[in-house]
C-alpha positions as a Markdown table, in Angstrom:
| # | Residue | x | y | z |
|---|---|---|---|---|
| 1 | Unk | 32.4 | 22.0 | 5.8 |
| 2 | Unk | 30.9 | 18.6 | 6.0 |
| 3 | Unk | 28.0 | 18.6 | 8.3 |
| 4 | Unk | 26.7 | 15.5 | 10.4 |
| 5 | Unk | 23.3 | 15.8 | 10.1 |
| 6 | Unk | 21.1 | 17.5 | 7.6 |
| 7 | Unk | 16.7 | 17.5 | 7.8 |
| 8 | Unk | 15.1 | 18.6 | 4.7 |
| 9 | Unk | 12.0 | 19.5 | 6.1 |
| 10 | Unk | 10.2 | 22.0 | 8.7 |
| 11 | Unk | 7.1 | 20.0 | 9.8 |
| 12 | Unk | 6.3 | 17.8 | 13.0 |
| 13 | Unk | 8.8 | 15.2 | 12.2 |
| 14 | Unk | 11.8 | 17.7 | 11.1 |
| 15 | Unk | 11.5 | 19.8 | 14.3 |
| 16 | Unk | 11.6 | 16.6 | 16.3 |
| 17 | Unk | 14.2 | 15.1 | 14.6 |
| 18 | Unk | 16.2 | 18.5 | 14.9 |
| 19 | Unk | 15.3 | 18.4 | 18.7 |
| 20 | Unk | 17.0 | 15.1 | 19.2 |
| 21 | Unk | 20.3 | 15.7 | 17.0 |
| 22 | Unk | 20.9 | 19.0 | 18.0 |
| 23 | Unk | 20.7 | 17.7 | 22.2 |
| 24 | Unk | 22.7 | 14.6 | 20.8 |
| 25 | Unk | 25.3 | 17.6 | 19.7 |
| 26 | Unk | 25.1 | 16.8 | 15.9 |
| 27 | Unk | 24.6 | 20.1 | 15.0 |
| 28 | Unk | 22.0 | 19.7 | 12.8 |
| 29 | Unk | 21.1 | 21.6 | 10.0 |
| 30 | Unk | 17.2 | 22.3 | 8.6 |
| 31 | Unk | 16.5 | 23.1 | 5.2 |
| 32 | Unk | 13.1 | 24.4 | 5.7 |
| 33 | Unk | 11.8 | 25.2 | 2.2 |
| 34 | Unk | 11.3 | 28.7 | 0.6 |
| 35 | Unk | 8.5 | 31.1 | 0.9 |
| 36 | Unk | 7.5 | 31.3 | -2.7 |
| 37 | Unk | 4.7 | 31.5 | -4.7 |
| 38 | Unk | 5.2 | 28.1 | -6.2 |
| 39 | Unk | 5.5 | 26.5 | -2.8 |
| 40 | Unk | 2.2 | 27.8 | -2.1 |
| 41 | Unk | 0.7 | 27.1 | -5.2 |
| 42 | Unk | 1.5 | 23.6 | -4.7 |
| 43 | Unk | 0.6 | 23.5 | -0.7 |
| 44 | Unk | 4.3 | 23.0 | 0.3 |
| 45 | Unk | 5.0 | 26.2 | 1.9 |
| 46 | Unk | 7.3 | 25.5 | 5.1 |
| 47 | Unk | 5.8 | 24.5 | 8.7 |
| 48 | Unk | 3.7 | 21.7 | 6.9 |
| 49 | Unk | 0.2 | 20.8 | 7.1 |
| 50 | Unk | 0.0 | 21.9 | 10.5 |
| 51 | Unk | 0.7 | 25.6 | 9.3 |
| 52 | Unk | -2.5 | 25.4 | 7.7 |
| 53 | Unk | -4.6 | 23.9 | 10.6 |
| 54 | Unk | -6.5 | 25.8 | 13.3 |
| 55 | Unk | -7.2 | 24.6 | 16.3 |
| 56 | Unk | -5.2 | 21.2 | 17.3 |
| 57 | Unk | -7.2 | 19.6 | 19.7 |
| 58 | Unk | -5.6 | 16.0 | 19.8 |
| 59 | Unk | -2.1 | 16.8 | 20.8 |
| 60 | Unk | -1.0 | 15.6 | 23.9 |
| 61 | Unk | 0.1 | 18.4 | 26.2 |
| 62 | Unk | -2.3 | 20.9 | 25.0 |
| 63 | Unk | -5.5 | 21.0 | 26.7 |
| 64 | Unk | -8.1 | 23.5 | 26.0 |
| 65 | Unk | -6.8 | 27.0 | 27.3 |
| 66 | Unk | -5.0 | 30.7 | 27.0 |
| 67 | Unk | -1.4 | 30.2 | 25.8 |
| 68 | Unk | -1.0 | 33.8 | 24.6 |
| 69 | Unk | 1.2 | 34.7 | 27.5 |
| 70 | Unk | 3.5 | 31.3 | 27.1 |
| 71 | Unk | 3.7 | 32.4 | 23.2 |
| 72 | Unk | 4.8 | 35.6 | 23.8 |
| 73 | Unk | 7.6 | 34.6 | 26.3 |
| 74 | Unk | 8.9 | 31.6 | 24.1 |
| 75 | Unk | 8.9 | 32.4 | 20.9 |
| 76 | Unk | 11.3 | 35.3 | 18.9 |
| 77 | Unk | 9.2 | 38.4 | 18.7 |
| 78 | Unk | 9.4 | 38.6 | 14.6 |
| 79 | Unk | 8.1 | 35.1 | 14.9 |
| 80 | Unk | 5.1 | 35.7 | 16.8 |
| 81 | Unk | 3.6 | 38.7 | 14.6 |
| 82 | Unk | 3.7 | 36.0 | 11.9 |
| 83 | Unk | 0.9 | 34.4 | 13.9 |
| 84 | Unk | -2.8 | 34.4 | 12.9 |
| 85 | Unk | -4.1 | 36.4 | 16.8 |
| 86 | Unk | -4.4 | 33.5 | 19.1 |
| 87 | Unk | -8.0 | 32.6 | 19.9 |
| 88 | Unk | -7.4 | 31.8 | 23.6 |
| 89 | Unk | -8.8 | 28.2 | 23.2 |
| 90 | Unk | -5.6 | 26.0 | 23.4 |
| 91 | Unk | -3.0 | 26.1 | 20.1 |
| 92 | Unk | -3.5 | 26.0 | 16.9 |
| 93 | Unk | -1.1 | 24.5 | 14.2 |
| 94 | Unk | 0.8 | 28.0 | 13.5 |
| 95 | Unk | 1.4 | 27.8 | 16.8 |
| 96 | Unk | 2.4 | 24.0 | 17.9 |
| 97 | Unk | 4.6 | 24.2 | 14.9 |
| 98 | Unk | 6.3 | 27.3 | 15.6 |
| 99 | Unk | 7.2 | 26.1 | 19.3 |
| 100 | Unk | 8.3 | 23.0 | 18.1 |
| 101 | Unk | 10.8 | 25.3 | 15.9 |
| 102 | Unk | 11.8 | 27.9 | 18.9 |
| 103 | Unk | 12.8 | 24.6 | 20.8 |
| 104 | Unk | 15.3 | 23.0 | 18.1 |
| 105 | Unk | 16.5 | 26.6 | 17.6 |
| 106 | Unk | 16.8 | 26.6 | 21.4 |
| 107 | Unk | 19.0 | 23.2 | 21.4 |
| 108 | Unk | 21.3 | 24.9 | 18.7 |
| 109 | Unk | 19.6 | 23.9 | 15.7 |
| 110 | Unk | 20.9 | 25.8 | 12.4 |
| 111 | Unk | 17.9 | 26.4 | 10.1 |
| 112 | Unk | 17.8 | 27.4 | 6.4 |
| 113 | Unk | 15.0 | 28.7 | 4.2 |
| 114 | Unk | 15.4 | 27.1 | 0.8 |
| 115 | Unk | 14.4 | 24.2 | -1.5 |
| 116 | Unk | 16.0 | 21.3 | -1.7 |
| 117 | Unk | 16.3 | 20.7 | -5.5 |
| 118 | Unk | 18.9 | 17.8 | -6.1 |
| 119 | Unk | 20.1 | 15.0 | -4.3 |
| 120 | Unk | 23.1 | 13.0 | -4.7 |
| 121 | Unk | 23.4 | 10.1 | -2.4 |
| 122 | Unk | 25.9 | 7.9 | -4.7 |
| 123 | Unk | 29.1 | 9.0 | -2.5 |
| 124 | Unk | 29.9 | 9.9 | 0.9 |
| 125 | Unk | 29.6 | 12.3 | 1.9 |
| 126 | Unk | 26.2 | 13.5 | 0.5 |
| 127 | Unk | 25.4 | 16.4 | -1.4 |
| 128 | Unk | 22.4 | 18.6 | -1.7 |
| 129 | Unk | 21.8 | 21.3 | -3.7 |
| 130 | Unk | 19.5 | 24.2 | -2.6 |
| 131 | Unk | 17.3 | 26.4 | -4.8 |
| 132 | Unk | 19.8 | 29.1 | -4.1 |
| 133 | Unk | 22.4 | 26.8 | -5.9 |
| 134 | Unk | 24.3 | 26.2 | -2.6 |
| 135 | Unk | 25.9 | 22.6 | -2.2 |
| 136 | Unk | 25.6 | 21.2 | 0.9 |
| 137 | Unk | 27.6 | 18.1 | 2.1 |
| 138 | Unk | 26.2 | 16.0 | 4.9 |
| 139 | Unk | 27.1 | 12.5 | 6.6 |
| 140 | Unk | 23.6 | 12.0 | 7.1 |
| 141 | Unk | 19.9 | 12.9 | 5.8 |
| 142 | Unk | 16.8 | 12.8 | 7.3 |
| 143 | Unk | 13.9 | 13.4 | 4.5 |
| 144 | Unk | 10.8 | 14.6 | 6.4 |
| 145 | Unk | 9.3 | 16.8 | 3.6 |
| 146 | Unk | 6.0 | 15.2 | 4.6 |
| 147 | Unk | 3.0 | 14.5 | 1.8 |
| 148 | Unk | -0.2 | 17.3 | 0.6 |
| 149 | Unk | -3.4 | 16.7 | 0.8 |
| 150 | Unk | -5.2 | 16.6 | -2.9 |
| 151 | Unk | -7.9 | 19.3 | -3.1 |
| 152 | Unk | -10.3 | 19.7 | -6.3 |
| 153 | Unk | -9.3 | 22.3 | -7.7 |
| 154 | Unk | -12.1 | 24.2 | -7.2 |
| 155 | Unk | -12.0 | 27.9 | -6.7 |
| 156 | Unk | -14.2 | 28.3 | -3.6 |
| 157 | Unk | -12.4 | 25.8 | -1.9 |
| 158 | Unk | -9.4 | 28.0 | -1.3 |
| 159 | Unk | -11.6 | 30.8 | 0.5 |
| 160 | Unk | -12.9 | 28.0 | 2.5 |
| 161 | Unk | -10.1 | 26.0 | 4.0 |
| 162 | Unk | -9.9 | 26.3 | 8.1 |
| 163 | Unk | -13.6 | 27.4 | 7.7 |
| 164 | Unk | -15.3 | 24.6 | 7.0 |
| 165 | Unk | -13.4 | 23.1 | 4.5 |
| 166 | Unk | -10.8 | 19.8 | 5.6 |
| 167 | Unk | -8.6 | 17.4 | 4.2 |
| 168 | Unk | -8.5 | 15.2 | 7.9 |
| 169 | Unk | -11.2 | 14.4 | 9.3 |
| 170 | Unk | -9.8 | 12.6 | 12.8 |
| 171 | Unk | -7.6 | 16.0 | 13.0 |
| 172 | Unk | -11.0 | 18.6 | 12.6 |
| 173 | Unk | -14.3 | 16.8 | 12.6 |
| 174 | Unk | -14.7 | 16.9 | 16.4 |
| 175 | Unk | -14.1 | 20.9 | 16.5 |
| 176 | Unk | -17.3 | 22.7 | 17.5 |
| 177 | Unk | -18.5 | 23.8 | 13.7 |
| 178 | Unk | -19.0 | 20.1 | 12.8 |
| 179 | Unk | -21.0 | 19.0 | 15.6 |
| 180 | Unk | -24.3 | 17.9 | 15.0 |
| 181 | Unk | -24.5 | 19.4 | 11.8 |
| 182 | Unk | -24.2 | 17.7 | 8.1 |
| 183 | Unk | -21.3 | 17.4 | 6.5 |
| 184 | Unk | -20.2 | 16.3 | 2.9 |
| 185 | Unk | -16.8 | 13.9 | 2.7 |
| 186 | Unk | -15.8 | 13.6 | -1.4 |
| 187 | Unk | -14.4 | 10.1 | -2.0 |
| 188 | Unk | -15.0 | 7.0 | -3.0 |
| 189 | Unk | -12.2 | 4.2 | -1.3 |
| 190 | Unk | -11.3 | 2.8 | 1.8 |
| 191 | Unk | -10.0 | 6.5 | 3.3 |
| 192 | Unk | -13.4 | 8.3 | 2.2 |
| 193 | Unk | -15.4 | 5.7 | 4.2 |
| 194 | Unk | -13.1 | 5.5 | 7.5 |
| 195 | Unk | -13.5 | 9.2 | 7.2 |
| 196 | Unk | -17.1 | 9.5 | 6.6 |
| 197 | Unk | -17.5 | 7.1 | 9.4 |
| 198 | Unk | -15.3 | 9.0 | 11.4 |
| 199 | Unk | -17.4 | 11.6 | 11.0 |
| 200 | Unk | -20.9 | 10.3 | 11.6 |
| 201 | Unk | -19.3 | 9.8 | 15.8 |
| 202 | Unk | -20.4 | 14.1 | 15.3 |
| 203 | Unk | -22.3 | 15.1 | 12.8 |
| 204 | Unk | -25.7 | 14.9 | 12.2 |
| 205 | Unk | -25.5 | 13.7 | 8.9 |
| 206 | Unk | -22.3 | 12.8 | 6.5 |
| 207 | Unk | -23.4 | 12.4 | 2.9 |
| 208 | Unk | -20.3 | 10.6 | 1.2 |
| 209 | Unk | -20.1 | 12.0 | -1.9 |
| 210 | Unk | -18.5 | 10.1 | -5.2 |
| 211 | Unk | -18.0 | 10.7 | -9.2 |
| 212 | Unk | -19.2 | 7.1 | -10.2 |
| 213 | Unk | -22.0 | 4.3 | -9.2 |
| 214 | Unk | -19.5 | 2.2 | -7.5 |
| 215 | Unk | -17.4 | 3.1 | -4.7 |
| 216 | Unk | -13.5 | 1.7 | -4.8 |
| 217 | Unk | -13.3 | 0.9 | -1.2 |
| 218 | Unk | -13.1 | -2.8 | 0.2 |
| 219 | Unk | -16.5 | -5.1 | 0.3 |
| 220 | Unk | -16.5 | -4.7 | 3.6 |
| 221 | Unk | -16.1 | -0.9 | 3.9 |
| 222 | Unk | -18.2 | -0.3 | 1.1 |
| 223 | Unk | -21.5 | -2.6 | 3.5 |
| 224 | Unk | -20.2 | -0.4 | 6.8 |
| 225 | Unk | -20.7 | 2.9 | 4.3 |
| 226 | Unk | -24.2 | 1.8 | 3.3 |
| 227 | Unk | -25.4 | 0.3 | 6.3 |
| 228 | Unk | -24.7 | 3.4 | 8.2 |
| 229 | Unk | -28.0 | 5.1 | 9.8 |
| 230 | Unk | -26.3 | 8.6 | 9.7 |
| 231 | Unk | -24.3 | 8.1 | 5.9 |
| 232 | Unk | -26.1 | 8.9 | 2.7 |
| 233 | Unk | -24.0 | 8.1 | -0.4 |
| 234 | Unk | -24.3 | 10.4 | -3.2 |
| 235 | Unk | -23.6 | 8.4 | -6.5 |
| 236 | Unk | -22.8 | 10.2 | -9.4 |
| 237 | Unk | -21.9 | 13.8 | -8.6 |
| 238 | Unk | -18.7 | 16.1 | -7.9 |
| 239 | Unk | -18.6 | 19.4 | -6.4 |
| 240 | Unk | -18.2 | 22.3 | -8.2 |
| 241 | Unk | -18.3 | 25.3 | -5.8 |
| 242 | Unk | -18.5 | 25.6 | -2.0 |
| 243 | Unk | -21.6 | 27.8 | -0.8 |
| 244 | Unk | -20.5 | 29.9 | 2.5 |
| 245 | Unk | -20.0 | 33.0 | 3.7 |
| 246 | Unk | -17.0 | 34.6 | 6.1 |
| 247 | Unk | -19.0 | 34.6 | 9.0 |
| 248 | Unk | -20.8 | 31.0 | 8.9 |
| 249 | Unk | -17.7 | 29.6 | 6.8 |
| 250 | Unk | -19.4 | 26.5 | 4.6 |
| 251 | Unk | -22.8 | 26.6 | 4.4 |
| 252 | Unk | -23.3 | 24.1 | 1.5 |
| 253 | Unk | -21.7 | 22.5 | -1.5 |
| 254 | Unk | -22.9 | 22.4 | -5.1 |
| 255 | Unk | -22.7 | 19.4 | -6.9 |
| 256 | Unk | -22.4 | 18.5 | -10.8 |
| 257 | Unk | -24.2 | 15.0 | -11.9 |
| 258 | Unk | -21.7 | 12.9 | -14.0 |
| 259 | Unk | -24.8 | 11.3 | -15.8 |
| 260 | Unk | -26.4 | 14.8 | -17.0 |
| 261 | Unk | -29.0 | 15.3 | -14.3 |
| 262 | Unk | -30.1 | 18.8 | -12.8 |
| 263 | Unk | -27.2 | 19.7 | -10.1 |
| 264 | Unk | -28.1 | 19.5 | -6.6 |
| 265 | Unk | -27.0 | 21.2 | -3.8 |
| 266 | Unk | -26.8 | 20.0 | 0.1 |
| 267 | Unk | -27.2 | 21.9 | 2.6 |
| 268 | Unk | -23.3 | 21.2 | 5.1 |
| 269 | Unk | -21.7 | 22.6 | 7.6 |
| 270 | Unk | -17.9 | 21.1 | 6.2 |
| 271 | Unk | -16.9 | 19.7 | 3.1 |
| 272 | Unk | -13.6 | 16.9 | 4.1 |
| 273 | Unk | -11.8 | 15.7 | 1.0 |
| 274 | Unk | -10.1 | 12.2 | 0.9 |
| 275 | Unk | -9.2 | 12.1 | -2.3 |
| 276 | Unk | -5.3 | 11.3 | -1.3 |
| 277 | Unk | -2.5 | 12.5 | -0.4 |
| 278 | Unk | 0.5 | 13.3 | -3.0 |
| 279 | Unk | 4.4 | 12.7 | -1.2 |
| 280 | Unk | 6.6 | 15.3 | -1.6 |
| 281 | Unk | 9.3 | 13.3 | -3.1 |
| 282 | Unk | 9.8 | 14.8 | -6.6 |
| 283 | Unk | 13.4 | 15.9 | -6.2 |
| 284 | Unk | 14.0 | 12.5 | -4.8 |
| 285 | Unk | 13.0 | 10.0 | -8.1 |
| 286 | Unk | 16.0 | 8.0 | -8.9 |
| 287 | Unk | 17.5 | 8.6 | -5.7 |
| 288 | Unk | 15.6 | 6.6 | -3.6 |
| 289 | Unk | 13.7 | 3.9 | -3.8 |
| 290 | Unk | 9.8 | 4.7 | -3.9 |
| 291 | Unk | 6.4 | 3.1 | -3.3 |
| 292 | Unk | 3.7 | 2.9 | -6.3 |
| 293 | Unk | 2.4 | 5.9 | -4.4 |
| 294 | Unk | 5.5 | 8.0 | -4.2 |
| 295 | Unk | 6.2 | 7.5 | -0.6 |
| 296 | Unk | 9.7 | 6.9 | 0.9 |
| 297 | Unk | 10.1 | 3.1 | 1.0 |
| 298 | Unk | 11.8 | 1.8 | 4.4 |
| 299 | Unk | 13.0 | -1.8 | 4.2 |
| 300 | Unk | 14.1 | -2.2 | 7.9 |
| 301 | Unk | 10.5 | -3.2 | 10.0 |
| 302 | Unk | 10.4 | -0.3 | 12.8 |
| 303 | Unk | 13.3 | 1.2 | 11.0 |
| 304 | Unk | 13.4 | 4.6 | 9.4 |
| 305 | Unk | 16.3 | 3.6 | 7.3 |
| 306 | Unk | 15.8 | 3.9 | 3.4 |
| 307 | Unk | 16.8 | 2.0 | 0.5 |
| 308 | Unk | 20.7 | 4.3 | 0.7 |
| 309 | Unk | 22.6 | 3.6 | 3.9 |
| 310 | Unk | 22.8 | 7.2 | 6.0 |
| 311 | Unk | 19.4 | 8.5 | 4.7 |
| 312 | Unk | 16.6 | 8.2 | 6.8 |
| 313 | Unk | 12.8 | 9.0 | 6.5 |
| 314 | Unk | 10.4 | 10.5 | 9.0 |
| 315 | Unk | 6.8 | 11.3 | 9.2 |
| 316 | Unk | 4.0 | 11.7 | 6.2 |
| 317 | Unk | 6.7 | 11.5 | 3.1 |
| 318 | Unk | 6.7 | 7.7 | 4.7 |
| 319 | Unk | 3.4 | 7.1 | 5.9 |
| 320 | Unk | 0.2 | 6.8 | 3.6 |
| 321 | Unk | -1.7 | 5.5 | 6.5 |
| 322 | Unk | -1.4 | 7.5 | 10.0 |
| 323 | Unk | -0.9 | 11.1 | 8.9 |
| 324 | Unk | -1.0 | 12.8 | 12.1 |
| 325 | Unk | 1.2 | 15.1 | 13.9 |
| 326 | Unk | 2.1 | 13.1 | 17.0 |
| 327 | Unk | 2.9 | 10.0 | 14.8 |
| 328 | Unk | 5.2 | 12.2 | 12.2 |
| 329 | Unk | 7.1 | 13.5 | 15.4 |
| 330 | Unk | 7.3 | 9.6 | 16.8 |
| 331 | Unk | 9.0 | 9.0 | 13.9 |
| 332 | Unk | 11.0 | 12.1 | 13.6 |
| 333 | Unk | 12.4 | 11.1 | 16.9 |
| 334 | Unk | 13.1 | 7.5 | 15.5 |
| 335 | Unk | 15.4 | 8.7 | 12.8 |
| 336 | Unk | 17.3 | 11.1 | 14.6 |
| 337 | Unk | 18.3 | 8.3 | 17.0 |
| 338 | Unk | 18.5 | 6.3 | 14.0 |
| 339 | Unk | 21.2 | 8.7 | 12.4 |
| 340 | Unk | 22.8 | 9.4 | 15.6 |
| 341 | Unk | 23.6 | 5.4 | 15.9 |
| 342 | Unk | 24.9 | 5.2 | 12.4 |
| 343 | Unk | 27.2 | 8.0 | 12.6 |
| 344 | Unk | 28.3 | 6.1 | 16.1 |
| 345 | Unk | 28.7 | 3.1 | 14.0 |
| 346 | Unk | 30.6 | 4.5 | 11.7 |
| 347 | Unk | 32.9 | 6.4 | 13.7 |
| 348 | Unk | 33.6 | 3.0 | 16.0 |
């Protein structure tokens, strides 16, 4: 059966878009991803980033308090005991991300946890193929498979993500374990220095850490970085283990010289990479039409249509600047009523 509407997807901007197609009576369908081993290798296990955030301090609606007993009464009881315990200081991203879920579900959202492997978007209607070979026809798509932060590589750093190790900045350098303490951002462009001087609003000290002599970001971003009081750029080095325990979380990083001098180690509350971001648009070359960075190009300004007519983008997969939660849900929001206009259209 040919379905109206179908969001590859399970992040900010999928549940959102699922939320306004399913009260639009669309029926949509969610193609969550897979819980595999792969997925996780990769950092595309379903939820998105958020379901590897703690606390979420900066979204609206969510003030600093005990949700436990709204948690237990809104969401499906074999959903909850997936849940890290909840810390009785306002949600965390397990937790926004899995309401956000329970409330498309709620609207009479059909869900679907599998990979979306192939795409064909030369005919109408659409077909994707799932990694449980499944075809699935659709009048519409909304792609909302959202981007990954790029991490080192380095074995510590695993043990030490949501403990002091970040890829965002604006979405964790405020939380209470940053504060007035030093911090390390890795990085070398315009991204590493908005983050570094992000940062500096908190810590005590941000020492902005980069492989060469030189750092890639803009004239102008590269004075603001030097002229800083509270940033120390660290020329020359790249870390090669995070220093911590499980009670303190990060306590340090070690760092390797590129030009063969002794390694040195700094003393840091946090280590925040901004290194990039890679798009989760694999399945999708050839299909679409791409940026140099892999994101979803959309043509239309304030659009979220894509280069195929019926196929619409939302949130990070389309957006290499913003990368937040509330602005992936704006824009989930967008395409669904995008989609919902089209269909319209075409049905007129």
């Amino acid at each position: 059966m040919t379905k109206k509407v179908i969001i590859i997807g399970s992040g900010p901007a999928a549940w959102a878009a699922a939320i306004y197609t399913a009260r639009a009576q669309l029926q949509p369908l969610v193609i969550e991803g897979a819980m595999t081993a792969a997925n996780q290798a990769n950092g595309t296990l379903p939820m998105g980033q958020l379901s590897l955030t703690t606390e979420v301090e900066n979204y609206p609606g969510f003030p600093f308090g005990d949700l436990e007993a709204y948690l237990a009464s809104s969401l499906d009881k074999s959903r909850l005991a997936m849940l890290p315990p909840h810390k009785k200081e306002g949600v965390s991203g397990p937790e926004l991300v899995e309401l956000m879920r329970q409330q498309a579900v709620h609207f009479g959202t059909r869900t679907l946890m599998q990979d979306v492997v192939d795409v064909d978007f030369s005919s109408r209607p659409f077909n994707l193929t799932a990694s449980d070979g499944q075809t699935h026809q659709t009048e519409t798509v909304i792609i909302a498979t959202g981007a990954r932060a790029n991490y080192l590589g380095v074995e510590s750093e695993n043990r030490f993500k949501n403990k002091g190790v970040s890829a965002c900045a604006v979405c964790d350098g405020a939380l209470p374990r940053f504060r007035d303490k030093n911090l390390v951002v890795v990085g070398g462009g315009d991204s590493a220095v908005e983050e570094a001087d992000y940062l500096a609003k908190f810590a005590k000290k941000v020492y902005l850490v980069h492989r060469r002599d030189k750092l890639r970001a803009s004239k102008i971003m590269t004075k603001r970085a030097m002229e800083h009081a509270k940033i120390e750029i660290v020329w020359n080095r790249v870390p090669v283990e995070v220093l911590g325990d499980d009670q303190a979380g990060v306590t340090g990083v070690l760092l390797r010289s590129t030009t063969g001098d002794a390694d040195l180690q700094l003393d840091a509350a946090g280590m925040f990479l901004a290194i990039g971001h890679t798009p989760n648009t694999a399945f999708l070359k050839g299909k679409l039409s791409l940026t140099d960075k892999g994101y979803i190009a959309r043509p239309v300004p304030f659009r979220c249509n894509t280069s195929v007519e019926g196929v619409f983008a939302a949130g990070d997969v389309a957006d290499d600047y913003y990368r937040q939660a509330i602005t992936a849900a704006a824009t989930g929001c967008m395409a669904a009523l995008d989609a919902e206009r089209y269909l319209a259209a075409m049905e007129a």
